[in-house]
Each structure stands twice: as structure tokens, then as C-alpha cells.
C-alpha positions as CSV (number, residue, x, y, z in Angstrom):
1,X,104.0,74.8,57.4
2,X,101.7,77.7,58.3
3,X,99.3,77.9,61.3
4,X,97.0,80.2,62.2
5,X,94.8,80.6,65.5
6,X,92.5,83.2,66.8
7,X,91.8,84.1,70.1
8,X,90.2,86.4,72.6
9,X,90.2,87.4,76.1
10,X,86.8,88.1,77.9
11,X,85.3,91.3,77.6
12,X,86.1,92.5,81.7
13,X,88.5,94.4,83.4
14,X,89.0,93.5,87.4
15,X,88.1,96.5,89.8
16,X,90.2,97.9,92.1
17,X,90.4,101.3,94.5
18,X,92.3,103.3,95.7
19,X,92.7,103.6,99.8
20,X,93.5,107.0,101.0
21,X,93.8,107.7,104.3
22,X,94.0,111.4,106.2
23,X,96.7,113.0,106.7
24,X,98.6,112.5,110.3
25,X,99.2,116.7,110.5
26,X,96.2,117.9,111.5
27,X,96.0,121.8,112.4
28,X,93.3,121.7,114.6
29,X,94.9,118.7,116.8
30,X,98.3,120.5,117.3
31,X,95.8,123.2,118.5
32,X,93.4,121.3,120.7
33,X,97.2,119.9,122.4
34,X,97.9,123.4,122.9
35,X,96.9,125.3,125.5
36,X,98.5,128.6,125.7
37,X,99.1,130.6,128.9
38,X,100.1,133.5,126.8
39,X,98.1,136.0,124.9
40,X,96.5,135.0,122.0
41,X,98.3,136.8,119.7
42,X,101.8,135.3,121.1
43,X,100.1,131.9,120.4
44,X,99.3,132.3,116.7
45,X,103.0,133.7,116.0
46,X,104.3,130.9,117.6
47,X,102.3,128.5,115.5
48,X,102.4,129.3,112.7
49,X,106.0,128.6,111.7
50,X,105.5,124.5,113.3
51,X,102.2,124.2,110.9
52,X,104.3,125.8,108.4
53,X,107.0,123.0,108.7
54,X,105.1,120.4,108.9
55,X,103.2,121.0,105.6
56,X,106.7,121.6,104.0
57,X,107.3,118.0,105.5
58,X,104.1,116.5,104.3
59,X,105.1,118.2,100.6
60,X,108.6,116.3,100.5
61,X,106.9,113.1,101.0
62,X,104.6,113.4,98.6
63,X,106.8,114.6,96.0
64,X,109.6,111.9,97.0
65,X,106.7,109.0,96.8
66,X,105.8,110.8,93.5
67,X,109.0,110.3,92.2
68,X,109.6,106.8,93.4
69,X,106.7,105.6,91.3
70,X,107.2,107.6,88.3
71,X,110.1,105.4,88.6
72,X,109.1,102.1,89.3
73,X,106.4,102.7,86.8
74,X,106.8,102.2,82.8
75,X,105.7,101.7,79.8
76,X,108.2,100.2,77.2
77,X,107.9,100.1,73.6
78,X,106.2,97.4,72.0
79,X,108.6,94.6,71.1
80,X,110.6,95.4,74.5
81,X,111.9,91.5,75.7
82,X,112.0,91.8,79.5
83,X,113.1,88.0,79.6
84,X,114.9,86.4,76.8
85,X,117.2,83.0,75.7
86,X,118.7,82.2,73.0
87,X,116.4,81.8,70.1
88,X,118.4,80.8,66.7
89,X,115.7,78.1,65.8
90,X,112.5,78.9,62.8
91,X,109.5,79.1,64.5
92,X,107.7,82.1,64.1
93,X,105.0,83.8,66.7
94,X,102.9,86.7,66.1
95,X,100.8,88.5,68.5
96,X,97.9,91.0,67.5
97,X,96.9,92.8,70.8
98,X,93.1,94.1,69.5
99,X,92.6,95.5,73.3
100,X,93.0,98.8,74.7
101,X,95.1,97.9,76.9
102,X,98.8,97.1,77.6
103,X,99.9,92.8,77.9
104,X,103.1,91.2,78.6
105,X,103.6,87.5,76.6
106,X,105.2,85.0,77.9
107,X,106.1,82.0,76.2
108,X,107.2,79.2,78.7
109,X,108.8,75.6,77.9
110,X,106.2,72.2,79.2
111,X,108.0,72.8,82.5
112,X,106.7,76.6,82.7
113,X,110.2,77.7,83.4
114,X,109.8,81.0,81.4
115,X,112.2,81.7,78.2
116,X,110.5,84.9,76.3
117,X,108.7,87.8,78.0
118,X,107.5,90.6,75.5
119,X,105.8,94.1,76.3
120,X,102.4,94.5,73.6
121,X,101.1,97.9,73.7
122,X,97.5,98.4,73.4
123,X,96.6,98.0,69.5
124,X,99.7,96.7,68.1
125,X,101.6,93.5,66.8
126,X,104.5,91.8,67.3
127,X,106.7,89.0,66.4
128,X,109.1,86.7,68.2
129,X,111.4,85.2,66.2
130,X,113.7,82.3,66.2
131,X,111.8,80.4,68.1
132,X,113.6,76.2,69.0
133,X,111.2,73.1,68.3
134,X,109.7,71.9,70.9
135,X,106.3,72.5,73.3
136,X,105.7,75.4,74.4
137,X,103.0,77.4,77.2
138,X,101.9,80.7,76.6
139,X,100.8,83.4,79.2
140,X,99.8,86.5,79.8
141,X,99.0,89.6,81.8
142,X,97.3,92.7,81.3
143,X,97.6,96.2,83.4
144,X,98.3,99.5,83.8
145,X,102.1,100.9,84.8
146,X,104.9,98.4,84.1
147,X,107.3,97.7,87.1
148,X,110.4,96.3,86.0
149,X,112.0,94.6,88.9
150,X,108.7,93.4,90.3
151,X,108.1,91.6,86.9
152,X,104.5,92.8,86.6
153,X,102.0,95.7,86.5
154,X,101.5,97.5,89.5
155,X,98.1,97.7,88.5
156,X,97.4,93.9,87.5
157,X,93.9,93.5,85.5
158,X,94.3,89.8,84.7
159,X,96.6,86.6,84.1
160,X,95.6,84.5,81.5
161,X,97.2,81.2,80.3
162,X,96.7,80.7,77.0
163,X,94.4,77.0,77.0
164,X,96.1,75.0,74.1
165,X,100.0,73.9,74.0
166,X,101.9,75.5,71.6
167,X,104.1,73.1,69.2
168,X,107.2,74.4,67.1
169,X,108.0,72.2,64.3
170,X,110.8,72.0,61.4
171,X,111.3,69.8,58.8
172,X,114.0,69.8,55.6
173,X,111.9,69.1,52.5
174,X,114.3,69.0,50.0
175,X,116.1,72.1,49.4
176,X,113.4,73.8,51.2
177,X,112.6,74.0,55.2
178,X,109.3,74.3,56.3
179,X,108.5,75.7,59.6
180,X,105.4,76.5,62.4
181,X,104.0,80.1,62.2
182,X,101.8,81.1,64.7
183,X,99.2,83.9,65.1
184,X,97.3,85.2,67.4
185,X,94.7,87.4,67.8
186,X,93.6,89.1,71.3
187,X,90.1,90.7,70.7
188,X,87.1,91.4,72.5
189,X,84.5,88.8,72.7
190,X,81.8,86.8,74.8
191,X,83.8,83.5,74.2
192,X,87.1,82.9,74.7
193,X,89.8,80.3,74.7
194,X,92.0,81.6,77.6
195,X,91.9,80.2,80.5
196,X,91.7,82.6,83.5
197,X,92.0,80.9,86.8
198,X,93.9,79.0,90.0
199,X,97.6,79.1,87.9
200,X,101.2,79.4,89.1
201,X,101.9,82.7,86.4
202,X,105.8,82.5,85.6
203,X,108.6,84.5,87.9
204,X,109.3,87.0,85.3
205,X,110.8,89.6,87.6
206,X,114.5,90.7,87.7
């Protein structure tokens, strides 16, 4: 038994900026807190090595905070399960990500405890196999720079929850078994059948 269902997320990407703030070494506040009872030439020998150290010290922070999000930042492989169970059962789920940008699936039992988490790269496919009968919820979220132990992006576009339950089915018939294949498709459009909105999205995080 073979199912098929195309769908689409709406055609908008959620805004957000960046906050930058100055930096707390300013030059010309070390030298308005100065005043020197010395020649000026003494003064500006005796300067320079404190602005000196405190741009070396303004460097190391930025190139330790650089480092800290290259690595809390990534983006795995399509096909990457960042939460999985056991899954020895038929059923059959295929994903075609049509957007340009990254998702994470995640297929929940009716109690929206959450048993498969899958990385989609932008334009690709996958499949989860093995898939147990039963009724199943599925989610997802879209976003730039995966973080691992935070279980999302750290630049979050959109949750989505997928509208319509999802029902895996088996049956012997004969000395064949049939079994529920689902597809779907993520593509641009005005309409759309997921559901963004007021919803708990599952604790996928580590």
C-alpha cells in the first residue's frame, strides 16, 4: 500500500539582526582619564604599550568567541539522525526538501514524545526506514548553523508541524506484505498545508 502526499511551506523567511555594540576599549577614554603631569612625549611612550595590550586582549576574545561558534555551529550531512529508536518495522517515509535552505524532521509518536530527528540539506531527499505501525506527528524546523547540544539552529527561521497525522500500516496478504509509503514534498508555494503557529516543538536536544 503506497501513499503519496505533497506539501509546501509558505514562501517567507523570519527576519532577524544582528546587535553589535562598541567596543568597551576606547583610546580616546583611557586618554581623556589621563592627565599627564609629564612631558608629552613621556605620555605617549607610556601609552602606547597599555592600548597595545588591550587590543591584543580585545583580539583573543574575538578569536576565542570565533572559535566557540565554529564549534557549536554545523552542518551535517543529509541523512544525519540526531535522535533515533529502534525502527525494525516497514513503513517507509521520504522527504524531498525543494527549499534552499537547511530542515531538521522530526517524526513524533500521538504523545509528541519525539523518536526520529533527521538533518535535510537544502535540495535533497531522504528516507527513513523501518518505520513501527502506529500514528505518528511530523515536525519541522528550518535555519541556518546547526547546534548539536541545543537541539536546534542557532539561527531559527521557522517551526512548522506538519497539519495531518501520519498513519503506518502493515498487513500479510498472502505471501506478500503490503506496507505505508509516504512522500513528501517541501516546495515553495502561496498555499500550504503546514501549520505554523502557538505549538510545543519537540526537546530534540542532547
Amino acid at each position: 500500500m503506497a501513499m503519496r502526499s505533497r506539501s509546501s511551506l509558505p514562501d517567507s523567511r523570519a527576519g532577524f539582526s544582528n546587535q553589535s555594540g562598541n567596543s568597551p576599549f576606547s583610546s580616546a577614554s583611557i586618554g581623556d582619564s589621563l592627565r599627564p603631569k609629564w612631558p608629552a612625549y613621556l605620555f605617549r611612550e607610556r601609552r602606547a604599550p597599555l592600548i597595545r595590550l588591550l587590543v591584543c586582549a580585545a583580539l583573543a576574545v574575538l578569536i576565542l568567541s570565533t572559535l566557540s561558534l565554529c564549534q557549536s555551529a554545523e552542518r551535517p550531512e543529509t541523512g544525519t539522525y540526531i535522535r533515533d529508536t529502534t525502527r525494525n518495522g516497514y513503513g517507509l517515509l521520504v522527504v524531498y526538501n525543494n527549499w534552499t535552505m537547511d530542515t531538521v524532521a522530526v517524526l513524533t509518536d500521538r504523545w509528541d514524545k519525539p523518536k526520529v530527528a533527521v538533518y535535510l540539506r537544502a535540495k535533497d531527499a531522504l528516507e527513513i526506514e523501518g518505520i513501527r505501525d502506529g500514528q505518528y506527528s511530523l515536525y519541522f524546523t528550518i535555519g541556518d548553523g546547526w547546534n548539536r547540544s541545543a537541539g536546534k539552529f542557532n539561527q531559527v527561521y521557522g517551526y512548522y508541524h506538519y497539519n495531518d497525522p501520519m498513519v503506518f500500516e502493515t498487513d500479510d496478504v498472502g505471501d506478500e506484505i503490503e506496507y505505508t509509503i509516504l512522500e513528501l514534498d517541501l516546495y515553495e508555494a502561496d498555499a500550504t498545508n503546514f501549520m505554523p503557529g502557538r505549538f510545543q516543538f519537540p526537546d530534540i536536544s542532547s
